[in-house]
N, C-alpha and C positions, 0 to 999 in steps of 0.2 A: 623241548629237546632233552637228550639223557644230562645225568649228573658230569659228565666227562665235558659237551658244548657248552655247558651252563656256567660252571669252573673256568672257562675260555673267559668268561667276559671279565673281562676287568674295570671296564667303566661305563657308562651310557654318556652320552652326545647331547645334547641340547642345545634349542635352539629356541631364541625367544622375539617373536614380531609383535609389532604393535603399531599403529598407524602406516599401515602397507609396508614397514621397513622388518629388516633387521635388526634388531632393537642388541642383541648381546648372544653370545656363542660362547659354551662352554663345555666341562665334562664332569662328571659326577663320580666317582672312584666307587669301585665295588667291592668289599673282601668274599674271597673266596668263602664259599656254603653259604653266605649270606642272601637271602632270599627276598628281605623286603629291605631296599635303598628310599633314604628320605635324603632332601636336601633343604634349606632353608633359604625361604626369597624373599624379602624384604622390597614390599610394595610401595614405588615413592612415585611421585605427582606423573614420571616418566610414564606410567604405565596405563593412566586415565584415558582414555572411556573404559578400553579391555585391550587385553594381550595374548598373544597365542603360545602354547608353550607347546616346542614337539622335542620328542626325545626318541636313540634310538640307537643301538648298536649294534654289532654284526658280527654274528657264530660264523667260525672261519674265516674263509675266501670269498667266500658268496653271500652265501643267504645274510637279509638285513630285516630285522625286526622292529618296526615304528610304531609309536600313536602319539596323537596330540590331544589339548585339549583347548576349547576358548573359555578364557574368563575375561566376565564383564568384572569391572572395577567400580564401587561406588563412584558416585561423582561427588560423596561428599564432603572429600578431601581435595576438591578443585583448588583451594587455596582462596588467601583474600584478598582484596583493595577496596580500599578505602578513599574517595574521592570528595575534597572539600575543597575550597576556597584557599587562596594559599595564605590570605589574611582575615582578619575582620572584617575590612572594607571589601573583602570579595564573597562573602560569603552570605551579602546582603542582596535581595531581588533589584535586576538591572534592565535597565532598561535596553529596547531593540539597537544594536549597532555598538551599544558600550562596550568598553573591555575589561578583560578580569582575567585574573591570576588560577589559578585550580595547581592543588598541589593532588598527589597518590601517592600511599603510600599502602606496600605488599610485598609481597615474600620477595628473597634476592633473586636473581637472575631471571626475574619471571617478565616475561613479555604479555605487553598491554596493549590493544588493540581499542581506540575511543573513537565514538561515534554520538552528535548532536541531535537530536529532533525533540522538534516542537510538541510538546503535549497538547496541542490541538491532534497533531495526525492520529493521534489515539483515542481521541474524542467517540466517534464512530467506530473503530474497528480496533482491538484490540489483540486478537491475534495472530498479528504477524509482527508484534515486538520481541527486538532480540532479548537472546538472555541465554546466560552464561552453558546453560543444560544442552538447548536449543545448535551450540554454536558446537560442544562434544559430541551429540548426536551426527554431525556434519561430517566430524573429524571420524568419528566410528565409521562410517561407511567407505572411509578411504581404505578399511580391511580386506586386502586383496583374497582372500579364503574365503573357498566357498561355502563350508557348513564349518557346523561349530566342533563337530566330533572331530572321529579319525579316520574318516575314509573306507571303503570297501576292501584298499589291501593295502601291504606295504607302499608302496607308489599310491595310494589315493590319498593315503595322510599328507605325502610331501605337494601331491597334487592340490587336494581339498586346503592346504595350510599357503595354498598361494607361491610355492618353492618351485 
């Protein structure tokens, strides 16, 4: 657009999904002649596997100007726990049917999810034991967006971002 629609924008829109949802909506302030807008996002456990970020504002009355982008997120800031015995005496090999104590201990407000099996079932087949990576890949494909860019036009970014 000329320097006159350009001067019109005063902010960009943003929108951030991450596990099929809307994760946070905001706006980003523009000063006039200003040409390249940065913001600062601070990447917390919320944002694991990846997150989609779309942005986008609009010269005049009409016309709307969008893209997005996907980022994958390390997973190697999943967080920790730590699972032991909640004493001495439970932290010792027990026999079929005993009982025992198990304490965890990890990050606050974090949800735990336990699950028992026998290392026999592992004996032969290894493969299909869970694990931590395993269970965010799951969660990743709950990404209602169809590709990782930004669509063939204005409407395919809000399309392609699952909006």
């Amino acid at each position: 657009g000329n320097a006159q629609s350009l001067n019109e924008i005063q902010y960009f829109t943003y929108i951030i999904l991450t596990k099929g949802k809307i994760f946070k909506v905001g706006r980003q302030a523009r000063i006039a002649g200003q040409n390249l807008v940065t913001m600062t996002l601070r990447i917390t456990p919320e944002f694991i596997p990846s997150f989609r970020f779309v942005a986008y504002y609009q010269v005049g009355n009409k016309e709307i100007v969008a893209d997005s982008v996907w980022v994958d997120v390390k997973d190697t800031c999943m967080g920790t726990l730590i699972v032991k015995g909640a004493s001495t005496r439970d932290n010792r090999i027990h026999e079929p049917g005993e009982a025992m104590k198990i304490k965890l201990e990890g990050d606050p407000n974090a949800r735990v999810g336990l699950v028992a099996v026998d290392k026999a079932v592992y004996v032969l087949n290894k493969k299909h034991k869970i694990s931590q990576t395993k269970i965010w890949d799951t969660v990743e494909r709950s990404d209602i967006g169809c590709t990782a860019g930004s669509g063939m036009n204005q409407l395919g970014v809000f399309e392609d971002a699952g909006l």
